[in-house]
Structure formats: C-alpha cells, structure tokens
C-alpha positions in Angstrom: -30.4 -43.6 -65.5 -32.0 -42.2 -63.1 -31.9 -42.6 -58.6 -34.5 -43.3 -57.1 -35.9 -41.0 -54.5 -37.4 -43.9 -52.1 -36.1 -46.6 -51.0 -38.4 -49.3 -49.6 -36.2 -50.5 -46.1 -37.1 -54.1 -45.0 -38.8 -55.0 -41.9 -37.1 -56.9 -39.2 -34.9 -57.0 -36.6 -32.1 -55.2 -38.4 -33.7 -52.4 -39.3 -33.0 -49.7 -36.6 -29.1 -50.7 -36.8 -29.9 -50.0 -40.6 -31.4 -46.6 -39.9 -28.8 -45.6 -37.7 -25.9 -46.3 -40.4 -28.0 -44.3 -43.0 -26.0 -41.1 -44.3 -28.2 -38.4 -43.1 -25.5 -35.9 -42.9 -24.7 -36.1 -46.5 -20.7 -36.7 -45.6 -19.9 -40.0 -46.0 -19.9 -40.2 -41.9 -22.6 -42.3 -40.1 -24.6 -40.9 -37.6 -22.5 -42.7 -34.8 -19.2 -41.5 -35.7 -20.1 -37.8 -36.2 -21.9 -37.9 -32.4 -18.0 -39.7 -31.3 -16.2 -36.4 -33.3 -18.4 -33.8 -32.0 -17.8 -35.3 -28.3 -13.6 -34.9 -29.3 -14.1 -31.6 -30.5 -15.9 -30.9 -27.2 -13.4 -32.0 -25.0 -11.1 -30.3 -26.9 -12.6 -26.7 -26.3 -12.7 -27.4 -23.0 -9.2 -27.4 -22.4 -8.8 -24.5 -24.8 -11.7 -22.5 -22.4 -9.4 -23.8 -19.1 -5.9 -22.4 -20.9 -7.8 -19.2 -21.7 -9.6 -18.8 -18.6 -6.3 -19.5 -16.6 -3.9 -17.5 -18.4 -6.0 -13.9 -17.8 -5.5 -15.0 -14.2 -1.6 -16.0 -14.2 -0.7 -12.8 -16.5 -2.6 -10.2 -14.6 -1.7 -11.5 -11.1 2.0 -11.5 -11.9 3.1 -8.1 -10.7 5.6 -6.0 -13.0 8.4 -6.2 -10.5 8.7 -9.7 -10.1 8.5 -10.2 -13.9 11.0 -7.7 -14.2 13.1 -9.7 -11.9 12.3 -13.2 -14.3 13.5 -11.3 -17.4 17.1 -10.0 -15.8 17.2 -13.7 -14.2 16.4 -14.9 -18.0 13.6 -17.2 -17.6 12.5 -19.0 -20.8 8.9 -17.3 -21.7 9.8 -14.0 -19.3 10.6 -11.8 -22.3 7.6 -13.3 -24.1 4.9 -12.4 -20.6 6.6 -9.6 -20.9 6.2 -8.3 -24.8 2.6 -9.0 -24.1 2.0 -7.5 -21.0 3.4 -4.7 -22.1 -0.2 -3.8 -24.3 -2.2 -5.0 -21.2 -5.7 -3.9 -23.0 -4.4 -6.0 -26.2 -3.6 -8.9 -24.1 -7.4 -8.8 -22.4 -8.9 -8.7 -25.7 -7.3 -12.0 -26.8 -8.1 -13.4 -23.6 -11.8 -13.2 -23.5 -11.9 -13.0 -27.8 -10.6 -16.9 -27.8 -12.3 -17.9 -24.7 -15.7 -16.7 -25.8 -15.4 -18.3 -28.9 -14.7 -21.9 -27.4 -17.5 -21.5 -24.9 -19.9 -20.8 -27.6 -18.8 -23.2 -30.1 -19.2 -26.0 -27.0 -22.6 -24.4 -26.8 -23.7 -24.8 -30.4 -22.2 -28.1 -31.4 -23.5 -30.1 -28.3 -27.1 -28.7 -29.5 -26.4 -29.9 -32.5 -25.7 -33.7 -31.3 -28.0 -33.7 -28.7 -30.7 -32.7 -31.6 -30.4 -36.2 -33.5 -31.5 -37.9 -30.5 -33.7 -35.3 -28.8 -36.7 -32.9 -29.9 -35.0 -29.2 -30.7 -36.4 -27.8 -27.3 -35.0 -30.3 -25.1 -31.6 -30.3 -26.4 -31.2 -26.7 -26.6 -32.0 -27.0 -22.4 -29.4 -29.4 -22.3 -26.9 -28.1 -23.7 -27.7 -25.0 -21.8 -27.5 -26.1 -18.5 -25.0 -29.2 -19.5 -21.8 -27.1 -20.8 -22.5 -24.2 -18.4 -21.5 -27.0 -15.6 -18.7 -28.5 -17.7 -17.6 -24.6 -18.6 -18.1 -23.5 -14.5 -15.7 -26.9 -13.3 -13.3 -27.8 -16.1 -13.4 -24.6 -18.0 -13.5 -21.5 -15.2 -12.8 -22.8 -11.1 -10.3 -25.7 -11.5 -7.8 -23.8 -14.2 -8.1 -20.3 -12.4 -7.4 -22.6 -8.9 -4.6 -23.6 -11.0 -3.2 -20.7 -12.1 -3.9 -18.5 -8.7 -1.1 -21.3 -6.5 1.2 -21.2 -9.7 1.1 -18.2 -11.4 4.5 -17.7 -12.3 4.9 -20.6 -13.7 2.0 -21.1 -15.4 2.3 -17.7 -16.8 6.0 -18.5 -18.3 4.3 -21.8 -20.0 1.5 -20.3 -21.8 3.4 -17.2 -22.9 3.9 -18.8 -26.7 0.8 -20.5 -26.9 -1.3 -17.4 -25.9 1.1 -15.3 -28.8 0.0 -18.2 -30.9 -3.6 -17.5 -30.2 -3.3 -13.9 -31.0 -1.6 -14.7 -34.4 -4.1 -16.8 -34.9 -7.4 -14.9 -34.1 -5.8 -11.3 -34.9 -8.8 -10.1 -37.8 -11.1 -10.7 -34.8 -9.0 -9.3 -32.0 -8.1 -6.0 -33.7 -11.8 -5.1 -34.9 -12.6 -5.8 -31.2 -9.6 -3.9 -29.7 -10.8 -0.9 -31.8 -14.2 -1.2 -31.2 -13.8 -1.4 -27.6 -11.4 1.7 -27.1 -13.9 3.8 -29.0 -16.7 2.6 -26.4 -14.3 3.5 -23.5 -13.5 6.8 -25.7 -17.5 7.9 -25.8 -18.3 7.1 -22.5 -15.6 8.1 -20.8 -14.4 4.9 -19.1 -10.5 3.9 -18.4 -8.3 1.2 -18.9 -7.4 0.4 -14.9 -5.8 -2.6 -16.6 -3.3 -0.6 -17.9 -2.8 1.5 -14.6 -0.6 0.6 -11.8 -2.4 -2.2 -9.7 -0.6 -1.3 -6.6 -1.6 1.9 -4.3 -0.2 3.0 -1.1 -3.5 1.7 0.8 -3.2 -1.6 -0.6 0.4 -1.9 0.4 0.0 -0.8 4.1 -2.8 -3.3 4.0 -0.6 -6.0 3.2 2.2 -5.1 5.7 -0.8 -5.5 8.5 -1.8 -9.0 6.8 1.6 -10.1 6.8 1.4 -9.3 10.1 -1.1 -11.4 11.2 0.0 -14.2 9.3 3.4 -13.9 10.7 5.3 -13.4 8.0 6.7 -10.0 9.1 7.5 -9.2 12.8 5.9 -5.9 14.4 8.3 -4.2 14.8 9.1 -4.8 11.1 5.5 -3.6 10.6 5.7 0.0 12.4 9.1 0.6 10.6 7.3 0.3 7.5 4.4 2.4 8.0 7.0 4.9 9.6 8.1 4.9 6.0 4.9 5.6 4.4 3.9 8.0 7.0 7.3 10.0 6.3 7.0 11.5 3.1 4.0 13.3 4.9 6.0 14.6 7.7 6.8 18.2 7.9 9.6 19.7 10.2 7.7 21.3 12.9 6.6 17.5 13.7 10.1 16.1 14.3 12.0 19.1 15.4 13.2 19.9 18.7 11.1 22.9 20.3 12.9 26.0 20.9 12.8 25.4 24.4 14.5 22.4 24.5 17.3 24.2 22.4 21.0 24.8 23.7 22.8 27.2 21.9 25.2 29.9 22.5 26.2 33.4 21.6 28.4 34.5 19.0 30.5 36.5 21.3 31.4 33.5 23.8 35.1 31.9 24.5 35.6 28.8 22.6 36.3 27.3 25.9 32.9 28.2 27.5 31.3 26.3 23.9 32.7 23.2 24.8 31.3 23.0 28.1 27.9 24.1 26.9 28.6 20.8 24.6 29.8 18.7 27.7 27.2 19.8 29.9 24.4 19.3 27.2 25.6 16.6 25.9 25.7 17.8 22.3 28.0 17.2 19.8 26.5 20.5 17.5 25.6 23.5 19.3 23.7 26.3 17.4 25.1 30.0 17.4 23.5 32.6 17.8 24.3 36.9 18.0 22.0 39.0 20.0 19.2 36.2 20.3 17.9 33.0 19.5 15.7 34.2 16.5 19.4 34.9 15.1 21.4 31.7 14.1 24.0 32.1 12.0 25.6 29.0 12.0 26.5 25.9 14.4 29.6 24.5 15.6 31.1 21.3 16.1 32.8 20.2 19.4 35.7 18.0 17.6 36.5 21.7 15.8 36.3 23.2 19.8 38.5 21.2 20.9 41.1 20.7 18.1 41.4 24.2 18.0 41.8 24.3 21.7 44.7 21.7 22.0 46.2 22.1 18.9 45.3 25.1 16.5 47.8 26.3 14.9 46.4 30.0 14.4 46.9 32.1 17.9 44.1 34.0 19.2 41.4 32.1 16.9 38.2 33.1 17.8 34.4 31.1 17.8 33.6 32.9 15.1 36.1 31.2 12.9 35.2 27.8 13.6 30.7 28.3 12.7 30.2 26.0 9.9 26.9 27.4 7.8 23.2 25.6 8.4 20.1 25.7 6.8 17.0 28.2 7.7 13.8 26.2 6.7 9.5 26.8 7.0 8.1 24.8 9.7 6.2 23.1 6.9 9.2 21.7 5.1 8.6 18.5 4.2 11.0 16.1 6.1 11.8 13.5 2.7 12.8 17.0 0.9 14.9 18.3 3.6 16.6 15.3 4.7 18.0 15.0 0.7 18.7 18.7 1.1 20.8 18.2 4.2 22.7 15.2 2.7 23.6 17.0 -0.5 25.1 19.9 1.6 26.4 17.3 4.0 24.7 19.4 7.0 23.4 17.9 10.5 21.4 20.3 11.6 18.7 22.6 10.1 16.9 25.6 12.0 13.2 25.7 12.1 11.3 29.1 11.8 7.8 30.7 11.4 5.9 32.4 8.7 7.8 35.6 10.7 10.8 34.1 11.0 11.0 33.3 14.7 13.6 30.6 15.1 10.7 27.4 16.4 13.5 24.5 16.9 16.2 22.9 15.1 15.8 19.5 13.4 18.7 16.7 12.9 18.9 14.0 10.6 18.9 11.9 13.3 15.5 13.3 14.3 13.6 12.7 10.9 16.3 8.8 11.2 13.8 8.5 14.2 10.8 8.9 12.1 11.7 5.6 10.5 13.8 3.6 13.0 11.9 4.7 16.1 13.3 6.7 19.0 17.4 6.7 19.2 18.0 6.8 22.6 21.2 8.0 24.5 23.0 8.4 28.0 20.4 8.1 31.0 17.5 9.6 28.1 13.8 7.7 29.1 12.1 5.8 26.7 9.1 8.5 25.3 6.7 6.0 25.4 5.9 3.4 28.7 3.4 1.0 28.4 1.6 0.5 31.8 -0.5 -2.3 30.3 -3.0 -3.2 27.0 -4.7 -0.1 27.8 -2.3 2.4 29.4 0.9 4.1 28.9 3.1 6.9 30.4 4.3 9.3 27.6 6.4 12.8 27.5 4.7 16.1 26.9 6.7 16.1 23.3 5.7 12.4 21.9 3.8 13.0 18.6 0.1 11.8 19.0 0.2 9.3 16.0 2.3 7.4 18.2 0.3 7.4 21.3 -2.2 6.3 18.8 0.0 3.6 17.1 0.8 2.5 21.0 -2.8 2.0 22.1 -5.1 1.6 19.3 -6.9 5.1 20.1 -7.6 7.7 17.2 -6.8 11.2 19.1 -7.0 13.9 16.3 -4.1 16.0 15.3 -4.8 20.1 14.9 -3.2 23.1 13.4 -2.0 23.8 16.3 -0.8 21.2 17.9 0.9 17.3 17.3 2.1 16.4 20.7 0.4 14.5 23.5 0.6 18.4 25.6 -0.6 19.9 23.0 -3.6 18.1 22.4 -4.2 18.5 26.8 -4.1 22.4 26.4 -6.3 22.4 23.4 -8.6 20.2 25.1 -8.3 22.3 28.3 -8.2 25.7 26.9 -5.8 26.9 29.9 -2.5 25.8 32.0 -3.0 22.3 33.8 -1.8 21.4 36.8 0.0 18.0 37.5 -3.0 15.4 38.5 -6.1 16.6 36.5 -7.8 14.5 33.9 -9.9 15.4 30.6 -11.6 12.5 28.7 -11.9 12.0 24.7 -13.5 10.0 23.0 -13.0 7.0 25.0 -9.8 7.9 26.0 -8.6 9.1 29.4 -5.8 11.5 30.0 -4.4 12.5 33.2 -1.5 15.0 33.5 1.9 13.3 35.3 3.8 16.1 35.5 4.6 19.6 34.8 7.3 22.2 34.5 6.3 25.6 35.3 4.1 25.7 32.4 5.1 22.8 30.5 3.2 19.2 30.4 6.2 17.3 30.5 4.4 13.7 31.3 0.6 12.4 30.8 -0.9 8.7 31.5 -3.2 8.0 28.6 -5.1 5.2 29.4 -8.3 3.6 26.8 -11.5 3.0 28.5 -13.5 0.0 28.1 -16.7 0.0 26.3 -18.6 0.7 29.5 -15.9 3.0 30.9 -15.9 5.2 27.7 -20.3 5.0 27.7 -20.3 6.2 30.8 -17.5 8.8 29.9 -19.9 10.5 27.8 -23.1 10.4 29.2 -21.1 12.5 32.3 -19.5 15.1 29.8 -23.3 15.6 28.2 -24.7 16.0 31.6 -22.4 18.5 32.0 -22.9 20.2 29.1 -26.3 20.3 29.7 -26.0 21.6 33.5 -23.6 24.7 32.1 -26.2 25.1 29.3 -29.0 25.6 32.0 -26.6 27.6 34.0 -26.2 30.6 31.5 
C-alpha cells in the first residue's frame, strides 16, 4: 500500500500548533524541541570557548619558576601544567584548535535555528553579530579576567581537562602542529613562545614599578640595579687610582710597614721593589705584627711575610674577577695598562660597593651629598652613573673617563681651578675644590627647564661669536 505524498491539513484554530509539531527534520524531534537542544548545545560551547580562552591565559602567564616551585611543593595538577608546558607550541595549538572549533560550531548551529523562524539572510546577520557578543563577554573578557587574578589556580584546575582536550582532538592538533612549524620553517618566523619570556629590561622595569607601587623600598631598588649594572663593570671603574695608592718598598723594616698600615689606615698594603709599576705582592698587618711580637724565626725579614696577588687588565670584568679572587682566597688585585703600568689596585670590598653602596669607615665623607632635588656635592672620584642615579641627569660616560673629574677635564680640555663652572646638557657643574691638579670636589646641580633653555642659547651664542672670531 502505498503513502500518500499530500496530506490535506484542516482549517481552524489548531492548525499553526499543528504545523509547528509537524516532523520537518525527519528525526522523530518536533520543531520546538530541536530549537530547546540547539540552545543547550549552545550554552554548552560557550563554557567550553571560556575554559579554552582562559586556560592560554593562566598557562602562559604562570612563569617557569613559580611552577617549578608548585611541583617541589607538590601541588595536585603542578606535574600535569608542567608536562604540558613543557611543548609550549603543542600546548598553543590545542588551545586555539579546540577554541576555534567551539566558536564556529556556536556560529553555524545558531544559523541553523535562527533559519526556521527567519529568512536565510537575516539569520546568518544574527547569528553574526549575536554569538560574536556572547563569544566577546562569556566566551573571551570575563574567563581571561578570570584567569589573569587567579592564574595559578586556575591553571592547576584545568591542567587534566586541557590533557583531555588534547587526547581528544589530537588527529586535528598534530596535522596543525606540523603544518604550522613548516609555515614558521619557510618564512623564517620563531616560536617566542617557546623562548624565555623574561629579559633583563623587563626585569629592571619591574623593580622601578614595584617601586612606585610600594612594594619594594628604594633603596632596595638601587641595590638591585647595582646588580644588573655589575656584570657590566670592569676594574678600572671600581679600582682605587694609583694615586690614592699606599704602598711600600720591598726593602723597608717590618716595623716601618706597620705604621704605613697605622697611618693609612689599611689593613693590606701593596709591595713594591724599585717602583710602583712593580708589585710583587702585598702584606697583611696581623702577619706585621705577629711577627713583630712573637715570631719565632730571628731576623725575619718583609720579604718573608708578602703573600702573592693578582695582576689583572683594566678591563677585567668585575663579576669574573671577584670569583677569581674568592677561589684564590685573595683581597686585593693590582690594576694595569695595555703596557703594564700599575693604574690602581681593586678590593673585594670595592666591587662589595658596587652592590651594597659605599662602605664607609673612620672619619671617611659620604661620596655623594645631596644639597637639595636638584643639587649635590660629590668627590672628584664618584662614578658618573651615580651622579646620574642621584639626580635624574644623563651625563655620558667616555673612553677616557668615568668619574665626575674626569668628565670636568674632558669637558674643559685643560686644568680647572676651584670655582669655575661648565654647563651640559641641562646640567650645571661648578668645581669645589682642587688638589694641585686634582678635582677633588664638584657641585652638580640640574637646571630647570628655563634655566637649562637659557643654558644653551648662551653656549650657541658663544659658539657663534668664536666662529666669527677666526
């Protein structure tokens, strides 16, 4: 027997509730109920678009070391975050794989309902415009908001659901793993994701935030970047000059080498024979003065009590030296010249001062005195980054030179006198003092805007006038 194709439907008030009931799908499911699934299955994918969109921000903000420091505390889900952030370009793939595939699936199925009440065009712009505001709030800002305030915990939760997901969609995830590592292959591109995060600048940077926010103390702050700036120190810029050097001859009593020590306050004397380009050693003056009171040995010499010391360039790197000195168990290194010229001597307490600031002892001045916001007295030998540091000024460093006197005679070009001034760049400096023909004091003060304006227009005018005048 045959079915017949068309079926007459009655007229009346029953018959749109008929129509609506009709199987036009074909499954058994009335129009009604397959418009209330589709809506579930929506919902659905948007809580799977929020756990994907939210877990790319909780497992690449969590930074290696404090996940290292989950996994020795043993955190349930640390060994999992780890296992996949271990393969960082793997983990992105799944990631954006599964959440691309919810977000278009939303897409497609809302067009479909939307089609059996609306005309093809309209629900197409619906569904457009509809989900990409569901997908923006529920799918991308409020789960990433999430995850950003609670990322290490959010990150341990979804470790095993996110393994799941890759379990899960892996046909789809390796094909697009390969594909996309032959794309980065051909055109040259890197993985940053699988680089270090973290650089130098980005550190410093937060030291200054933390700053400001008042979560480290500035004093904290400067010992830090003293930390960063010493692996790029060399030994002519912490030595002590030659001419600040005591040291003694080879040939001198043992008594006259401890009251060199007394008198200079020493504890470690170099010793020299014939000159100061010439060290063979130093001494120090607990050996003096056991020997003294009670050697043993009659007649010992100075000679006998010169413990060995390092020769190193002026351009020795400070970090290198100061393990150097600590593996020989040393205190004191001499500096020299590409011609061998004994320059200084450096301590470990002078590169310790690199970090911890200026160590000071007995009646010894503070290097640096700030007059006010915009001024400060500081000796000939202070290192211009920190008359910089101090005032917020940006004098440049040269070849030549890294002290505050050094950058005066390389402005000058000759010997100063105590009382004359050169400006820079904003910057004022007037020469306190001098010692025969050492700057042993300058007041550096920072002009205002106006000040330093002024400043300038005077040195071109002057430029200008000794321009006319040859």
């Amino acid at each position: 027997m045959g079915i017949p194709l068309l079926t007459t439907v009655p007229s009346g008030p029953s018959t749109v509730a008929t129509v609506l009931e009709v199987d036009v799908l074909g499954f058994g499911i009335s129009e009604t109920a397959f418009a209330a699934v589709g809506a579930i299955v929506i919902l659905v994918l948007i809580g799977l678009s929020a756990f994907f969109s939210s877990s790319e921000i909780a497992m690449f903000s969590l930074a290696s070391h404090r996940l290292d420091k989950l996994v020795d505390d043993g955190k349930p889900g640390a060994e999992m975050v780890k296992r996949l952030k271990d393969d960082p370009h793997r983990l992105l793939v799944t990631i954006l794989v599964g959440n691309n595939l919810v977000n278009i699936a939303m897409t497609s199925i809302s067009t479909g309902l939307l089609a059996l009440y609306v005309s093809q065009g309209q629900a197409v712009a619906i569904s457009t415009f509809g989900i990409t505001a569901l997908v923006l709030l529920f799918g991308e800002s409020a789960p990433k908001s999430y995850a950003v305030e609670n990322t290490e915990s959010w990150a341990l939760s979804i470790a095993r659901p996110l393994k799941l997901a890759e379990y899960v969609l892996l046909p789809l995830i390796v094909v697009f793993d390969y594909l996309t590592r032959q794309i980065n292959r051909i055109t040259g591109g890197g993985s940053a994701i699988e680089t270090s995060y973290v650089t130098r600048d980005e550190i410093q940077g937060m030291i200054e935030t933390g700053e400001r926010e008042g979560v480290i103390e500035e004093d904290e702050r400067e010992m830090l970047q003293r930390i960063f700036r010493f692996n790029n120190t060399i030994a002519k810029e912490v030595m002590t000059p030659r001419l600040d050097v005591t040291a003694i001859d080879a040939e001198s009593t043992v008594e006259e080498a401890i009251e060199t020590c007394v008198q200079s306050g020493h504890a470690r004397i170099p010793i020299y024979e014939g000159s100061l380009d010439n060290v063979i050693g130093v001494v120090h003056i607990r050996d003096l003065v056991r020997d003294l009171n009670y050697g043993e040995t009659a007649n010992l010499g100075l000679e006998d009590l010169i413990q060995p010391t390092l020769h190193v360039p002026e351009s020795k790197n400070v970090d290198d030296l100061l393990r150097e000195m600590r593996a020989d168990r040393l205190r004191i290194a001499i500096v020299i010249d590409e011609f061998g010229t004994t320059e200084g001597i450096v301590s470990v307490e002078d590169m310790i001062e690199e970090i911890v600031g200026e160590i000071l002892e007995g009646g010894e001045d503070e290097p640096i005195e700030l007059v006010d916001d915009d001024t400060l007295v500081a000796q000939g030998e202070v290192n211009i980054d920190a008359v910089n540091e101090a005032l917020d000024i940006d004098l440049p460093e040269g070849e030549e030179f890294e002290t505050i006197a050094g950058f005066v005679f390389n402005r000058a070009g000759r010997l100063v006198e105590a009382g004359e001034t050169l400006s820079y760049d904003g910057v004022e400096i007037t020469v306190e003092s001098v010692e025969n023909t050492r700057i042993t004091a300058a007041r550096v003060h920072r002009l205002s805007d106006a000040g330093a304006e002024a400043t300038a227009t005077g040195e071109a005018e002057a430029d200008g006038g000794a321009g006319e005048t040859d």
